[in-house]
N, C-alpha and C positions, 0 to 999 in steps of 0.2 A: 424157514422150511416151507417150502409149497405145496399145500393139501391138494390129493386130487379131487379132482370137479364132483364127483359125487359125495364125498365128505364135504365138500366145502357149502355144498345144497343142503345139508343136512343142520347146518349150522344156526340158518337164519331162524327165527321163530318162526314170523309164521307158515315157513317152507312144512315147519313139523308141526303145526296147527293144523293146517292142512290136510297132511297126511293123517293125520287124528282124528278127523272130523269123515276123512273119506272109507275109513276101518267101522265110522259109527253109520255111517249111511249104508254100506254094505249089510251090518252085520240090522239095523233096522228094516234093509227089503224081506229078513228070512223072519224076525222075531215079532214084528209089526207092534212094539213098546212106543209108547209115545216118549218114554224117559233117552231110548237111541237119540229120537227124532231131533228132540231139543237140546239135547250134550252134543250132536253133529254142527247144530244151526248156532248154537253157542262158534262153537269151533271156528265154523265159515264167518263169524261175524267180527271173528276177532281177526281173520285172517285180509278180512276186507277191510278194516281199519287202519288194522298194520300198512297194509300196505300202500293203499291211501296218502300215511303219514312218509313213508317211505318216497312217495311219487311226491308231496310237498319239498319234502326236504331236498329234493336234489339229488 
């Protein structure tokens, strides 16, 4: 069965790391928590890794 394109984006990890990290950056421009700041940067770092190994692999 073939997912359409927007489920199948939602699939990848770090698609929804991502997206998780972009919810904490947002909700950090209004609450100015350093704890936002760091659970975002967490997020994006795993996101840059991920994908990284992703761009290795082939």
């Amino acid at each position: 069965m073939k997912l359409p394109s927007s489920v199948r984006f939602f699939r990848k990890p770090d698609h929804i790391s991502f997206l998780i990290g972009l919810a904490f950056i947002i909700i950090s421009i209004f609450t100015y928590t350093f704890e936002t700041k760091l659970i975002s940067f967490i997020f994006f770092t795993f996101t840059i890794i991920y994908e990284t190994y992703e761009i290795s692999k082939g």
